[in-house]
MITORSE-409679 format. One record per residue (C-alpha): residue number from 0; residue in three letters; x, y, z. Coordinates in steps of 0.05 Angstrom, whole numbers, padded with zeros to 5 digits. Each point is the difference from the previous one (the first is absolute). Example, Ala and Ser with C-alpha at 12.3 -4.5 7.8 and 13.67 -1.06 7.14 Angstrom:
BEGIN
@tormar=0	drenlum=ALA	px=00246	py=-00090	pz=00156
@tormar=1	drenlum=SER	px=00027	py=00069	pz=-00013
This chain:
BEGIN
@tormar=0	drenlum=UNK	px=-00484	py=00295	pz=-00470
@tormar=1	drenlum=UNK	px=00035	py=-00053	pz=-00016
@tormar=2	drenlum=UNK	px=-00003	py=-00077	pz=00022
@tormar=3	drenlum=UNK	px=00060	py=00005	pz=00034
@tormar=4	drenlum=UNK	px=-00017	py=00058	pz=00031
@tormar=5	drenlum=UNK	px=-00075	py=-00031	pz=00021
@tormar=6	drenlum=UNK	px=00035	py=-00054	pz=00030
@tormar=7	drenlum=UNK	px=00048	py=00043	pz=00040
@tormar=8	drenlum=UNK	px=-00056	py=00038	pz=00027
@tormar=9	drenlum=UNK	px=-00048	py=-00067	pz=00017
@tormar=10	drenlum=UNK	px=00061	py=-00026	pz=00039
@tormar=11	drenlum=UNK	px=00003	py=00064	pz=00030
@tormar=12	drenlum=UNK	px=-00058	py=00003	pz=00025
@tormar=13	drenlum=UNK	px=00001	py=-00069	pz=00023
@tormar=14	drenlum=UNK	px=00071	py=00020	pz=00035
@tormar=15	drenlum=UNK	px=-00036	py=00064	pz=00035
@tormar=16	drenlum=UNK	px=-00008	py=-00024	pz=00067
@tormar=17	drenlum=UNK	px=00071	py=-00032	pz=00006
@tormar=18	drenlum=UNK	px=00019	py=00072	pz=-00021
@tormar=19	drenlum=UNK	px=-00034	py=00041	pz=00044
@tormar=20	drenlum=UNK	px=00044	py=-00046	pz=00048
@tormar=21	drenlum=UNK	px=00062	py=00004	pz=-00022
@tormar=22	drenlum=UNK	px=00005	py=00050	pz=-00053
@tormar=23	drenlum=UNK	px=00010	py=-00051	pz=-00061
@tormar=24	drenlum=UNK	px=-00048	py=-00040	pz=-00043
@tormar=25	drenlum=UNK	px=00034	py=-00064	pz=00015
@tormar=26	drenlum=UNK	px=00008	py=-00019	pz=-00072
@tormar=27	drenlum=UNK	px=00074	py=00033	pz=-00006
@tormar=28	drenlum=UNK	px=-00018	py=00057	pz=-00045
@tormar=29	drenlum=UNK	px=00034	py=00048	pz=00044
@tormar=30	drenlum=UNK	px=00068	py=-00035	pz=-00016
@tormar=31	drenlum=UNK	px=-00015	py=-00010	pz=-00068
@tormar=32	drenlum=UNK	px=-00007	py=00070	pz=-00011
@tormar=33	drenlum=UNK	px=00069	py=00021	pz=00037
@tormar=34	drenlum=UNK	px=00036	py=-00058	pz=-00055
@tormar=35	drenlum=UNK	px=-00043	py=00026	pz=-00056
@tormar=36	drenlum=UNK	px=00035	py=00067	pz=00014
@tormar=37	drenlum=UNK	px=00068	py=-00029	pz=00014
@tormar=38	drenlum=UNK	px=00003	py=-00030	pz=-00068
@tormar=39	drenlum=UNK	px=-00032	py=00053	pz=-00046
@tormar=40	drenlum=UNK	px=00014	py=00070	pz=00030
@tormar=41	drenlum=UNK	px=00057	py=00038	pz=-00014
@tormar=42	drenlum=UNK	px=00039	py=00007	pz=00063
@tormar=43	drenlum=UNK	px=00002	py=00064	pz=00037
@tormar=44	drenlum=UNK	px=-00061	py=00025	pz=-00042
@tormar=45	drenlum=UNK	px=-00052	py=00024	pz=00032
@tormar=46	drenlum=UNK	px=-00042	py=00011	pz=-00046
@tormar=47	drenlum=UNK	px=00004	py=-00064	pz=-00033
@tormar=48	drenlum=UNK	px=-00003	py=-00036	pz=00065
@tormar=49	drenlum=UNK	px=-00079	py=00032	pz=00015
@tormar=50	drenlum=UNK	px=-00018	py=-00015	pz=-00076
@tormar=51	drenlum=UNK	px=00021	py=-00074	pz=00010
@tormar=52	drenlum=UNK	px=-00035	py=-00010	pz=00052
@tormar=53	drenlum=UNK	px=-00065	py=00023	pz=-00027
@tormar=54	drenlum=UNK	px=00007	py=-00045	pz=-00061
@tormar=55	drenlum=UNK	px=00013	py=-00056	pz=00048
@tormar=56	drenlum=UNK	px=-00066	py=00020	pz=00033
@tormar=57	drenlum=UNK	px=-00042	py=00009	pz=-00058
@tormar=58	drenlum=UNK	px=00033	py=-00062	pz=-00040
@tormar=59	drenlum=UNK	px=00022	py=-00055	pz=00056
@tormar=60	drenlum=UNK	px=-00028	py=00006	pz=00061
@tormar=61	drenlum=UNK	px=-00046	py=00059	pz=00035
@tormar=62	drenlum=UNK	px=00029	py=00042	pz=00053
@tormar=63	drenlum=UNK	px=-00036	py=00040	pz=00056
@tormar=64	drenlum=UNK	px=00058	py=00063	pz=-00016
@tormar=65	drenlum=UNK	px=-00024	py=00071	pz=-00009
@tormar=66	drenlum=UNK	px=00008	py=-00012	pz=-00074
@tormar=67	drenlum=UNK	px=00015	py=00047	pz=-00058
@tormar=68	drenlum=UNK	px=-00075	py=00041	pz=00000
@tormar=69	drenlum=UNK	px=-00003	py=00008	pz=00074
@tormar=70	drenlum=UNK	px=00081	py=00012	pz=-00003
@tormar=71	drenlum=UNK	px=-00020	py=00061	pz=-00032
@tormar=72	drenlum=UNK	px=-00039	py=00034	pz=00058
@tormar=73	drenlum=UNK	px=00059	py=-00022	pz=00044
@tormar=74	drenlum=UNK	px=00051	py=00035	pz=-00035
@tormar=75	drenlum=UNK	px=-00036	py=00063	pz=-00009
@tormar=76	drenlum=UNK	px=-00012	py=00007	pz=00079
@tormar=77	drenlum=UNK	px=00072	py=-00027	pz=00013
@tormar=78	drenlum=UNK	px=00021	py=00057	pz=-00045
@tormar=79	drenlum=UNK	px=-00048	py=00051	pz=00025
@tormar=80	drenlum=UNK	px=00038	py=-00025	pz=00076
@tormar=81	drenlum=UNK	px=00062	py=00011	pz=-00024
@tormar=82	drenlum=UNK	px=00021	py=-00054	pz=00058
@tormar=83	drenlum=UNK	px=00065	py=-00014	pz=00043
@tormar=84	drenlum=UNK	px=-00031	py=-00049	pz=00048
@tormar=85	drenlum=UNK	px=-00056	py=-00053	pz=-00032
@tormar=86	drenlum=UNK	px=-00034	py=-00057	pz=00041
@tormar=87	drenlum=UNK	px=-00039	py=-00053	pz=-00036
@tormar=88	drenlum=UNK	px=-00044	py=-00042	pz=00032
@tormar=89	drenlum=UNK	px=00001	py=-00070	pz=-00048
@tormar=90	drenlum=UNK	px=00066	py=-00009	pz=-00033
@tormar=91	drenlum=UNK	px=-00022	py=-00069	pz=-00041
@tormar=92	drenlum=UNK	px=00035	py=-00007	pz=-00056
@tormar=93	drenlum=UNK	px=00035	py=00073	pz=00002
@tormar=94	drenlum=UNK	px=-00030	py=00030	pz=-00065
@tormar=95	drenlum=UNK	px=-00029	py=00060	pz=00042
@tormar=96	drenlum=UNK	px=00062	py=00015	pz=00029
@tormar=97	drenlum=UNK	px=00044	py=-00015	pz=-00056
@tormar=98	drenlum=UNK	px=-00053	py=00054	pz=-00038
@tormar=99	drenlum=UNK	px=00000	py=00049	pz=00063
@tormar=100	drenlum=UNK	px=00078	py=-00002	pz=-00003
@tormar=101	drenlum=UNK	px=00008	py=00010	pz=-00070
@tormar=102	drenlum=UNK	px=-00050	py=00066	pz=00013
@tormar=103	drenlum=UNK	px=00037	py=00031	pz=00060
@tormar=104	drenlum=UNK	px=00071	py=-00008	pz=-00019
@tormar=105	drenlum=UNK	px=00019	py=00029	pz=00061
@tormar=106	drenlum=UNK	px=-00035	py=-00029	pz=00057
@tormar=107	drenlum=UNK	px=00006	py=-00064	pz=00034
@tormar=108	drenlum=UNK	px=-00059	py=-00053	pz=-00001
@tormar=109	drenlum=UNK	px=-00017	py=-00041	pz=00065
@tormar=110	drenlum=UNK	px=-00046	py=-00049	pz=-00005
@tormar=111	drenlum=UNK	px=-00035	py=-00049	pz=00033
@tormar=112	drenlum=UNK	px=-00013	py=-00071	pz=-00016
@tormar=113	drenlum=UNK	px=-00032	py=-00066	pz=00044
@tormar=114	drenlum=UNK	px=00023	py=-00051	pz=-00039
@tormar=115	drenlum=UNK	px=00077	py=-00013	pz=-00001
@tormar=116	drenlum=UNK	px=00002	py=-00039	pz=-00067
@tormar=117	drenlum=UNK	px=-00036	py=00067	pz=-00033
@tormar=118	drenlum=UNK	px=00054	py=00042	pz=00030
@tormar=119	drenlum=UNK	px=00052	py=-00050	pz=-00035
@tormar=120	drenlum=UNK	px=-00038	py=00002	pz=-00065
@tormar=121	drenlum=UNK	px=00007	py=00080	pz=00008
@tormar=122	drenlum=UNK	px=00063	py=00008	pz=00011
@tormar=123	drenlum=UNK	px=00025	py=-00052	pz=-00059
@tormar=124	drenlum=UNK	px=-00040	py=00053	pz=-00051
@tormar=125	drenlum=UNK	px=00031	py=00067	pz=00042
@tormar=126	drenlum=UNK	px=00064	py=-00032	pz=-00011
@tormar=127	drenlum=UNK	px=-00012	py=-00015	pz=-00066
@tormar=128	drenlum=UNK	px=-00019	py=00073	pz=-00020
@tormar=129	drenlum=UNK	px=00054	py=00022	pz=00037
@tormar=130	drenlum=UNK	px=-00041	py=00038	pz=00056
@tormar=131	drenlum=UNK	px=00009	py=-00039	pz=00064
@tormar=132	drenlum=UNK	px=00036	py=00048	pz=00040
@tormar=133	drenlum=UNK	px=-00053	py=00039	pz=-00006
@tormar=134	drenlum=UNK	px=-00055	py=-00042	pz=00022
@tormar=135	drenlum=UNK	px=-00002	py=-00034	pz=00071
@tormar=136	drenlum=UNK	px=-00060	py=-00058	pz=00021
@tormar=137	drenlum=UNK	px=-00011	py=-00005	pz=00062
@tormar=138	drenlum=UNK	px=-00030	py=-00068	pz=00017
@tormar=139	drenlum=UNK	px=-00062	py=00009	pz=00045
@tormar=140	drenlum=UNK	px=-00060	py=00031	pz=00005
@tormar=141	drenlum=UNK	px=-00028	py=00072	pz=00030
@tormar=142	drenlum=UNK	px=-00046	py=-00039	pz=00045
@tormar=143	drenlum=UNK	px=00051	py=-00039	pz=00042
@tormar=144	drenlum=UNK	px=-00011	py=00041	pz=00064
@tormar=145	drenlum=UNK	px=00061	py=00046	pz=-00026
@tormar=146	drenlum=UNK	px=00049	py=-00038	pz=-00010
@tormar=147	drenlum=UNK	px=00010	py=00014	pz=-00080
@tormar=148	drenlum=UNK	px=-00023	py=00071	pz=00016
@tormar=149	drenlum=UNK	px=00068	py=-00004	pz=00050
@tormar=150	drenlum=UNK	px=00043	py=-00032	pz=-00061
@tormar=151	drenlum=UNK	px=-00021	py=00057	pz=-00038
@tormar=152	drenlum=UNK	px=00017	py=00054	pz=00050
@tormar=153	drenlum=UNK	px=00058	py=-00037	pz=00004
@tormar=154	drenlum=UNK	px=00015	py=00021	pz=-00068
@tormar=155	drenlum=UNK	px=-00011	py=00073	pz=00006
@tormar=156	drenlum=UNK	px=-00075	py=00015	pz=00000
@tormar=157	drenlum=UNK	px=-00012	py=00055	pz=00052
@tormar=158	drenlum=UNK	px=-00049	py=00064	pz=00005
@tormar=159	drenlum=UNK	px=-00018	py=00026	pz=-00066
@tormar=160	drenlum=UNK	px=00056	py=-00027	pz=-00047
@tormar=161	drenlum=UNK	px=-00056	py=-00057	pz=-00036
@tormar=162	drenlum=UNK	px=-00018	py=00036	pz=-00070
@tormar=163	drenlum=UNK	px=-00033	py=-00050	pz=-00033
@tormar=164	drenlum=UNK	px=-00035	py=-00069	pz=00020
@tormar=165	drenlum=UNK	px=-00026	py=-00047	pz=-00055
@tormar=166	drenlum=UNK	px=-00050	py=-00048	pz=00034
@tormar=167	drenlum=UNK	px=-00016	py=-00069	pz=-00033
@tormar=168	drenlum=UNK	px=-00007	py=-00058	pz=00042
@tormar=169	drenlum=UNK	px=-00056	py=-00029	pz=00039
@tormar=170	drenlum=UNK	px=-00052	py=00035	pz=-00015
@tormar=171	drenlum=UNK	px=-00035	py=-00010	pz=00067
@tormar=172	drenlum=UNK	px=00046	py=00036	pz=00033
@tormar=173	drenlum=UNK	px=00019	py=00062	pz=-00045
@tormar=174	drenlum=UNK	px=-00038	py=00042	pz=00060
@tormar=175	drenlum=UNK	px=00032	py=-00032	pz=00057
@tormar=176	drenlum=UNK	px=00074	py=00013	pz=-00030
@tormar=177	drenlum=UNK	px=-00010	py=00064	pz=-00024
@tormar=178	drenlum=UNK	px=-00021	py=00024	pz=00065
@tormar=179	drenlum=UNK	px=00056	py=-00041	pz=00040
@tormar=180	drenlum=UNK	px=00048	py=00034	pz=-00051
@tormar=181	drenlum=UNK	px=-00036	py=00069	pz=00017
@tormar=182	drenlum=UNK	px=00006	py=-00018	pz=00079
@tormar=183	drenlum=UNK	px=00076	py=00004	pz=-00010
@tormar=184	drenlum=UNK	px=00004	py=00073	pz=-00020
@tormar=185	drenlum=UNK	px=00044	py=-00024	pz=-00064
@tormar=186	drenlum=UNK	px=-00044	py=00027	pz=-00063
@tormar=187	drenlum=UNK	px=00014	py=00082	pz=-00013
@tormar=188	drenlum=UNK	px=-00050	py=00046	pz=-00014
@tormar=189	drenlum=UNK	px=-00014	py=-00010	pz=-00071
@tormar=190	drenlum=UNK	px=00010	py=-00066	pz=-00011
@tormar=191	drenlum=UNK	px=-00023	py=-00044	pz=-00049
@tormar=192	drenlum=UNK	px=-00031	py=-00062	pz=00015
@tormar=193	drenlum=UNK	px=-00022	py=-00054	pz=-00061
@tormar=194	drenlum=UNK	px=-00047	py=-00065	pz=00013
@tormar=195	drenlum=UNK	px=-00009	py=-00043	pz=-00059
@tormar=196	drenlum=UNK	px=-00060	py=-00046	pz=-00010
@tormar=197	drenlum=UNK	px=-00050	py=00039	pz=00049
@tormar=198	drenlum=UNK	px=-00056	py=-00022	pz=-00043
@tormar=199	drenlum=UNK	px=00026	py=-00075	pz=-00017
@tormar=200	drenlum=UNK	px=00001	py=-00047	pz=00045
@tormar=201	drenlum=UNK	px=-00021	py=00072	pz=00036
@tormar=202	drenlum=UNK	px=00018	py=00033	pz=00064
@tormar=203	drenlum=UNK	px=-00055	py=00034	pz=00019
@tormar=204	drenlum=UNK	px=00018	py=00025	pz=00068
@tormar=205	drenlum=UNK	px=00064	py=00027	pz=-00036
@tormar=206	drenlum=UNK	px=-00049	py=00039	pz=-00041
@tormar=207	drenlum=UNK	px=-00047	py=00021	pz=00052
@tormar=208	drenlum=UNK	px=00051	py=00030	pz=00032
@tormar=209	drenlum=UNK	px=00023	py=00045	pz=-00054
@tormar=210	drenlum=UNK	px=-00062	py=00031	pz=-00020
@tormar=211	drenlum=UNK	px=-00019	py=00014	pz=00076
@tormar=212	drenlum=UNK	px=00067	py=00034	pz=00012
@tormar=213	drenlum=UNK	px=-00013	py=00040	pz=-00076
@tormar=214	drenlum=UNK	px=00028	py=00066	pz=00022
@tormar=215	drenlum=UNK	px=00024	py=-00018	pz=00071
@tormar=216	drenlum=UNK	px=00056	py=-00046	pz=00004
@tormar=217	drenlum=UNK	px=00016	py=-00015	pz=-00071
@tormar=218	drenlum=UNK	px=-00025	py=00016	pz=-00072
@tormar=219	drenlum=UNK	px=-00017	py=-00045	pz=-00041
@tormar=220	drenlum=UNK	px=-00009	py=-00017	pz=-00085
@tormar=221	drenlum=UNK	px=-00033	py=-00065	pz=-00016
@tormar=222	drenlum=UNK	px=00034	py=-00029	pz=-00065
@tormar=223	drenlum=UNK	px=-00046	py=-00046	pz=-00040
@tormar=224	drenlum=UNK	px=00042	py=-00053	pz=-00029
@tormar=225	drenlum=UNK	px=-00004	py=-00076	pz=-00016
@tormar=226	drenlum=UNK	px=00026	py=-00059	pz=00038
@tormar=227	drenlum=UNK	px=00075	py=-00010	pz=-00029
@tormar=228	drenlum=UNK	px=00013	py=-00032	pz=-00065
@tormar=229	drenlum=UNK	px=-00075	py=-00011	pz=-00025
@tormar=230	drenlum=UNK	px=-00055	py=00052	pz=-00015
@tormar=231	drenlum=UNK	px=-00064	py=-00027	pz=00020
@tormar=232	drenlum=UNK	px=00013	py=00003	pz=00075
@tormar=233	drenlum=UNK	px=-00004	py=00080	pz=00022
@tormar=234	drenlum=UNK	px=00033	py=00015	pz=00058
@tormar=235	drenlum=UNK	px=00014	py=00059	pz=00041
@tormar=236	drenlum=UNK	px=00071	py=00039	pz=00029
@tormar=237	drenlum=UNK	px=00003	py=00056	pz=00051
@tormar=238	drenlum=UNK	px=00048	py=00050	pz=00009
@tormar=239	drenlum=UNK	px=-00009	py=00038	pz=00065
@tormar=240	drenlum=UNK	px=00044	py=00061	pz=00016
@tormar=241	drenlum=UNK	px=00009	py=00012	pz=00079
@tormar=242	drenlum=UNK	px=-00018	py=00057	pz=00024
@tormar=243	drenlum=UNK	px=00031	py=-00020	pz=00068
């Protein structure tokens, strides 16, 4: 790791609780990044969009994305979905749904996002790869007493037509969200359902919940993996199917 990169992660960490807040460190590395991309990826690239934001994570500044190792476990159950209707809980920066879209050429990507300058950042780098009328952010969150559950029926979610959810946010709530989502009737039978970082920071409940419904409600494969862009932190990814 390099100094740059220790110093990104010390101010970080000293930015945590302003982000559990408000979804950004507070130090304007969230911006950073969508200019980083706007002057050295080749518009309407894709690929080259995902791979410049990585280097910008691993050479300028840290970013709490999925990343390029855990990016792998996402495509493969995006793949395995073979999706027409995604929801992401977490948009930040966009990288997961930039990856998801690149994945599942054919389905649309709704995502959710509390903090309105994230959702700006996001769709600078859609625009940039050329994917933004693919991808919608919603501005809100699944705990508002319905009200961004109602924007997203609003867009077309309805009994059975939600393939594939992606699920990345607070992690104190991945439980409560999931459930709310499941309340509505929206996921199909054999839907996937993704949670990053279930071992770091952790949501236990989250995982609780999995292994008691083994069998019942959903199936589930823990992925060992490591916290994105470094390889000392191990982390952990679940991908549930629903067995409704």
């Amino acid at each position: 790791m390099s100094w740059k990169q220790r110093w990104s992660f010390v101010q970080m960490a000293l930015g945590m609780r302003k982000f559990i807040q408000t979804g950004q460190f507070g130090d304007g590395r969230e911006a950073a990044a969508a200019a980083y991309v706007e002057a050295n990826a080749r518009p309407g690239d894709v690929d080259d969009v995902l791979a410049t934001i990585d280097k910008f994570a691993r050479e300028q500044s840290m970013l709490v994305n999925v990343g390029d190792e855990k990016g792998q476990l996402l495509e493969s159950a995006v793949t395995r979905a073979n999706p027409e209707r995604v929801l992401e809980l977490g948009t930040y920066c966009g990288y997961s749904a930039l990856l998801m879209a690149r994945t599942a050429p054919e389905a649309h990507i709704y995502t959710v996002e509390l903090s309105t300058d994230n959702a700006e950042v996001a769709r600078r780098i859609w625009t940039h790869a050329g994917v933004a009328d693919r991808i919608t952010c919603v501005v809100g969150t699944i705990g508002d007493d319905g009200a961004t559950l109602d924007k997203l029926a609003g867009y077309g979610f309805g009994p059975g037509n939600l393939d594939f959810m992606f699920i990345d946010h607070n992690k104190d709530v991945y439980l409560d969200d999931l459930e709310s989502v499941m309340k509505r009737g929206w996921l199909r039978r054999g839907a996937i359902a993704v949670a990053d970082n279930v071992k770091v920071p952790g949501s236990p409940k989250y995982r609780a919940y999995m292994k008691e419904q083994q069998g019942k409600t959903w199936n589930t494969v823990e992925h060992s993996t490591h916290v994105e862009y470094q390889n000392l932190l191990t982390d952990l990814v679940l991908e549930s199917d629903y067995l409704g």
